[in-house]
N, C-alpha and C positions, 0 to 999 in steps of 0.2 A: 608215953615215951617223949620226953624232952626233943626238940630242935637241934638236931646234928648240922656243923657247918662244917663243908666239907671242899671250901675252896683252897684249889691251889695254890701253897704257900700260908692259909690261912687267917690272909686280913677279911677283916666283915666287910659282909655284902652292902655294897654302894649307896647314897642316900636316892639316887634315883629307881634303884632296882622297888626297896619298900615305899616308896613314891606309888606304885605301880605304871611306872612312864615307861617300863621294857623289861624283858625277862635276862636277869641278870646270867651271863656265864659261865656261870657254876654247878658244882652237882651239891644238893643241899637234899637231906633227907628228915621227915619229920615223924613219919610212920616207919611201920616195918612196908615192906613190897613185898604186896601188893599195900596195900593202906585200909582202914575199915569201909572207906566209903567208895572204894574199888569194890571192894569185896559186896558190896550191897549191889551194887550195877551188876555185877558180874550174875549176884542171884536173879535180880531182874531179868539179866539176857537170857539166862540158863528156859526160864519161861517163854520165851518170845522169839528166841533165832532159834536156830537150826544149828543141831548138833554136830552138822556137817560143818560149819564153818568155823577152824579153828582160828587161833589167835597165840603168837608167842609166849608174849609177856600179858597178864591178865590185868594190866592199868588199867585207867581211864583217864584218858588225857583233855583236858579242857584247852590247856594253851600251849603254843611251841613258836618260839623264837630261835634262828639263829641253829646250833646244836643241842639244844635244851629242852626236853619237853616237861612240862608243867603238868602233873596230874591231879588229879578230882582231890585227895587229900593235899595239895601241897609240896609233895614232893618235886625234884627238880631232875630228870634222870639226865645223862649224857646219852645221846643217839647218836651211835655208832653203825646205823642201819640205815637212816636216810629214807624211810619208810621203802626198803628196797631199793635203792639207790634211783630216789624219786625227787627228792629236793638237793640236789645235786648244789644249787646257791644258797639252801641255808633256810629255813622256817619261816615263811611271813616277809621273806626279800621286801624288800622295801617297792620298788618300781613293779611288780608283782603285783602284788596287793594295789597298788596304785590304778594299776590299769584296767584290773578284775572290776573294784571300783566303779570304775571312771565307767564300764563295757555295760555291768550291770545296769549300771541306771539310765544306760541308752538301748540299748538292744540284746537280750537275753538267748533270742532261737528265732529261728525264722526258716532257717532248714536250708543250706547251701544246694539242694540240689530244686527249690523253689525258688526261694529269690535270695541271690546270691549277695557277700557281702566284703566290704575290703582285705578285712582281718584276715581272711583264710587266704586269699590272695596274697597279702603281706606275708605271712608265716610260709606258703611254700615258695616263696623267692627270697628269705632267707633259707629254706632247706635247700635250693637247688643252687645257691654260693657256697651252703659248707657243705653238702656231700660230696664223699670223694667215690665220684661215680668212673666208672670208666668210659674213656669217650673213643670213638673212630673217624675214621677218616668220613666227612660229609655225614656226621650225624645232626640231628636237630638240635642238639642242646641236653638239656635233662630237666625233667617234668617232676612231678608230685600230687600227691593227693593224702587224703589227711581222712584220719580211722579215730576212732574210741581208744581202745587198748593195745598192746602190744600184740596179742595172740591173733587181736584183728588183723594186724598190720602187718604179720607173718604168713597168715591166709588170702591175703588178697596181693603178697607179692607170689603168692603158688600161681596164684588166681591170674594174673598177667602173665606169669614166664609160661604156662601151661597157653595159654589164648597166641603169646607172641613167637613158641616158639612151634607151636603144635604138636607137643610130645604129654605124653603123660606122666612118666616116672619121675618122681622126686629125691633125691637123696638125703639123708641125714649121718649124725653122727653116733659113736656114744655118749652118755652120759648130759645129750643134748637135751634142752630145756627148750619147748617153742609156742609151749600155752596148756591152755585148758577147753580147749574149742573141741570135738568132734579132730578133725583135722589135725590143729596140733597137738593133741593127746597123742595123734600114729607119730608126730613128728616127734615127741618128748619120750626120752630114754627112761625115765624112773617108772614105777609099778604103784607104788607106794606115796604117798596119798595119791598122785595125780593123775592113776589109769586105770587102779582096780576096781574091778565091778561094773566098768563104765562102757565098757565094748558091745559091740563089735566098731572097727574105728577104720575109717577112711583108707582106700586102700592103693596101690599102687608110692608106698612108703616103703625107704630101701634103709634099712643100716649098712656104713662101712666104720671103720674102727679110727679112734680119732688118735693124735698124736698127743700122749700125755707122759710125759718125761721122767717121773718117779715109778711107774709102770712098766713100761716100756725096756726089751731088752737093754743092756747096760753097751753101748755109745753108739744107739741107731739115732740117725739126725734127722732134723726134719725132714730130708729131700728122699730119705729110707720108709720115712713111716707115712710121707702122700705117695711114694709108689704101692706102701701096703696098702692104703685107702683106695688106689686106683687102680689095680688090680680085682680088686675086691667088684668094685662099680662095672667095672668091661667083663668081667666071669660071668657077674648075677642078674648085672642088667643090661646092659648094652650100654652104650655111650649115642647110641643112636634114638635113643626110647628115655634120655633122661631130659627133661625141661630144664631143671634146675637141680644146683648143690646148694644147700640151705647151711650155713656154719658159722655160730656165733666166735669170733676172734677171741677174746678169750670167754671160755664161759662159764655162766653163772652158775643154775642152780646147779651144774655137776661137779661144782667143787673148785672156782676158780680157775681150770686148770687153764693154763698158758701153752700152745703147741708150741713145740722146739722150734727154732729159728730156721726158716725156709720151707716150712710146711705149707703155709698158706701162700706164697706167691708159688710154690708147684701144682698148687691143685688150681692155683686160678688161672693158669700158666694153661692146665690142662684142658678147664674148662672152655676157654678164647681157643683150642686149636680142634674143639669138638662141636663147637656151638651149643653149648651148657649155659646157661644164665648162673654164676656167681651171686649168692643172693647172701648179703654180712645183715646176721639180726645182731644190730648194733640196740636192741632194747634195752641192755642193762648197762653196755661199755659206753654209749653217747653222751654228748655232750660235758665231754670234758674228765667223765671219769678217770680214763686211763692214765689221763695226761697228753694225750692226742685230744683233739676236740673231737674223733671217733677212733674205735683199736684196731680197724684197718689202715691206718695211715700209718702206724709203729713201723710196719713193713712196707710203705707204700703199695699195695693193694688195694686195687681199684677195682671193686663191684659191678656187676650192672644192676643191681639193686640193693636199696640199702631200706632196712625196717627201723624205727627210730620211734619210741613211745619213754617212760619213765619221766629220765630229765629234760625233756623239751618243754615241760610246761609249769616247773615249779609246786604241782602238787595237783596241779590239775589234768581231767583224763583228757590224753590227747595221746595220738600215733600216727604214725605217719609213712610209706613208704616212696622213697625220692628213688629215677633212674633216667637211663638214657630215654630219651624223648620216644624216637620210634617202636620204647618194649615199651612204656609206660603208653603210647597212644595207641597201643596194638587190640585193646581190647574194644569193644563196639561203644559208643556212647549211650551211659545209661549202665553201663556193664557194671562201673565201679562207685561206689558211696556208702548212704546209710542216713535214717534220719539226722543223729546228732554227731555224725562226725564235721569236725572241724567247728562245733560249738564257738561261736562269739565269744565266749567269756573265756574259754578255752585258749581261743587263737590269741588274746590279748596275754594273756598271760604268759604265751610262750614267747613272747615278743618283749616283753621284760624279762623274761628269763634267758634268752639269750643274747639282750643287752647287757645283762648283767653281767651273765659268763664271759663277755669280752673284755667288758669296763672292767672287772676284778681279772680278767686274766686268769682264768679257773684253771686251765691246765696245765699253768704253772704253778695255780697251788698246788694241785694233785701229785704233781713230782713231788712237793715238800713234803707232804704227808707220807706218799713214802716212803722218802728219805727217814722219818720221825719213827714212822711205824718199822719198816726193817731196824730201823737203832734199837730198840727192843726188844722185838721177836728173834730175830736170827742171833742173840749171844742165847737166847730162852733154848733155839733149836740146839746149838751149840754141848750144852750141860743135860736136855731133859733126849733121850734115847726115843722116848715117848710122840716125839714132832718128830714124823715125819719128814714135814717140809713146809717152811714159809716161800708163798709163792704168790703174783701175781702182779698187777701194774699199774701204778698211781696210785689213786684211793680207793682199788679193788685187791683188796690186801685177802689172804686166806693164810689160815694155819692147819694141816696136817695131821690130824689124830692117831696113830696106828700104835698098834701091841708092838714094848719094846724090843728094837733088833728083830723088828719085819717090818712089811708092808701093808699088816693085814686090819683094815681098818677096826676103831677103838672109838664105836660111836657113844655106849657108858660115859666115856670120862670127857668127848665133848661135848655131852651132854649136862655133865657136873660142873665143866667149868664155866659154861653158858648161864646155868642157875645158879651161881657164886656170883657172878658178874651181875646179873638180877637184881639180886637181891641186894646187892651193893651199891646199887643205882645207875647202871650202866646196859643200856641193851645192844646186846649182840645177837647174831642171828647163826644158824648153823644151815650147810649144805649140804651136797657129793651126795654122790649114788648111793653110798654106806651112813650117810647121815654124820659122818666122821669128820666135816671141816670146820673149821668156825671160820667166818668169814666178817670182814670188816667194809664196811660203807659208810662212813662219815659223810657229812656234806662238807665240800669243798671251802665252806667258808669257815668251818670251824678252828677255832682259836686254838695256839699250841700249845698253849698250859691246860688249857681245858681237855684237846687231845689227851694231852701227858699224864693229864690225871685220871681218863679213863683207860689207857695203855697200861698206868700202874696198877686198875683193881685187878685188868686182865692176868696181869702179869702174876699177880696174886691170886689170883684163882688158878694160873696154870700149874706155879711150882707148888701149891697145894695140893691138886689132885693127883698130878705126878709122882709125886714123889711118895702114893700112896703105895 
């Protein structure tokens, strides 16, 4: 197969790009997707991983600048995923890589809870200027500590509001996403890949029903559907017996979905007049995603804990949860850590990466993207019966799957439109409880034509399967 160039507009790729001095920003294909020398890896893996661990798109990626990833053949795909909306600044940021760097060739591990080092200290007083914690009259301020992954960082704010508040009951939502831990497996709504077979799972875990607005009787408001939620919480559990309400602002893996306006400052409204700890896993909405530089700010909603992993460190594992001083110091000393949390190389990296995010101003790119992405999607919802609904906030964009003229999810055809886009050079990722969303995550740095030219194969996989 001849070299397909495939930049937007169609002028040839720069003399710097085949320089090899940077990965130019474009989508350029040279194999079919996957490529023969994917496909040879993949045999490799098939022998050597674990059948357990899947993988979307079967590439193999050697290099990634920017929006671009670079595979084993050559190919150049557009990354509309962000590796889960983890490089939130973009592949390879420049100050990033810089300081990873600079970290590596001074000090690699040492173990923060051995001998302690700047970096981590730096990174949680950045986290404890941008979290929007909630604060009280005569409190100490707001604290932090620094985890591995996200599902860590969701487990060890149970772990504090449970020690600070001396309750055991947790709450959760529907279609809530909170890990793959023992723990947050009781705390994740889905079955399928990410509970079955895996139990029995940690217990004193409540569902109440979340506010999702294409669902949801036709004109109940937010302030309607946290009274269903809280109703639900004071029948089954008491409000007396709950530590904490755990609820991602808008969230991820169940579909993007967005609660109706005044949902979330009712339930946080409720939690401050019960002594409930408010706990925002802002793991996939942080750092700039939404276009808030976290998605409880949208509504000003203020936490007393916030979990924070993905985009805090440019691609590296790092999480984190920041809160009020006195819940954050309630545990015994010794109570909270981990070998490698808050890894050196880790801390440095989140320290360009949220230098970055301010110097670029990312949550106002995130609005633009928006703005770019609805420009297309919503005339697509407009003509196909098929979209349900374009929904969601900044560069956490989702599209809707359902059987035309219902609600009832059409996970088939977002499945086809997901491998049209594949195979076109373009990864997308699908969600929701029904497996029925396609969901969008660019990195925030990503250019508009380049966007635009992966909004157009979407848009072209979409009126194709539809219109099936």
């Amino acid at each position: 197969m001849t070299a397909t160039e495939l930049r937007p507009g169609g002028t040839l790729p720069s003399p710097d790009a085949a320089a090899g001095t940077g990965v130019e920003q474009v989508r350029r294909l040279v194999t079919e997707v996957p490529g023969p020398r994917s496909r040879a890896l993949h045999a490799r893996r098939l022998a050597a991983v674990s059948r357990a661990v899947g993988s979307t798109l079967p590439v193999y990626v050697e290099r990634a600048e920017g929006a671009v990833l670079v595979d084993v053949d050559g190919n150049q795909l557009v990354d509309l995923g962000a590796g889960i909306a983890v490089v939130n600044v973009g592949h390879a940021q420049a100050d990033v890589v810089a300081r990873v760097r600079e970290q590596v060739a001074a000090v690699t591990h040492t173990c923060f809870m051995v001998t302690p080092y700047e970096g981590y200290v730096a990174v949680c007083e950045q986290l404890v200027r941008l979290a929007p914690v909630r604060r009280t009259d005569g409190d100490g301020g707001v604290r932090a500590a620094l985890f591995n992954t996200g599902a860590e960082a969701v487990e060890n704010a149970v772990k504090i509001a449970r020690h600070a508040t001396g309750r055991s009951a947790v709450v959760v939502f529907d279609h809530a996403y909170h890990g793959r831990t023992n723990l947050t497996m009781a705390m994740t709504a889905k079955a399928m890949p990410y509970k079955t077979g895996f139990g029995p799972f940690a217990g004193e875990v409540h569902r109440a029903p979340m506010s999702y607005p294409l669902r949801d009787p036709a004109g109940m408001t937010g302030e309607q559907a946290a009274a269903r939620a809280i109703d639900v919480i004071e029948a089954q559990v008491g409000a007396a017996q709950v530590a904490c309400v755990v609820i991602e602002p808008v969230q991820g893996e169940g579909g993007f979905v967005v609660p109706a306006p005044g949902f979330l400052p009712a339930l946080s409204a409720w939690c401050a007049a019960n002594g409930v700890l408010l706990v925002a896993d802002e793991v996939q909405t942080g750092f700039a995603r939404t276009g808030d530089v976290f998605a409880s700010e949208h509504e000003d909603v203020r936490p007393d804990l916030v979990t924070m992993a993905k985009g805090i460190a440019g691609g590296l594992p790092l999480a984190a949860v920041a809160g009020r001083a006195e819940v954050m110091d309630a545990p015994h000393t010794g109570g909270l850590g981990g070998t490698y949390g808050g890894n050196p190389v880790a801390c440095a990296a989140a320290l360009g990466a949220i230098g970055a995010m301010e110097a670029l101003d990312l949550p106002a790119a995130a609005r633009r993207i928006e703005a770019q992405v609805r420009g297309v999607l919503e005339p697509l919802a407009a003509v196909h019966p098929g979209i349900g609904e374009v929904r969601g906030r900044g560069a956490m964009i989702a599209v809707e799957v359902v059987q035309p003229g219902t609600t009832l999810p059409d996970a088939a055809s977002t499945a086809a439109i997901s491998a049209a886009c594949h195979a076109a050079g373009v990864v997308t990722l699908t969600c929701g409880t029904h497996g029925n969303v396609l969901r969008l995550l660019p990195p925030l740095t990503i250019e508009p034509a380049l966007l635009a030219d992966g909004l157009d194969v979407l848009a072209t996989a979409i009126g194709a399967t539809l219109r099936r």
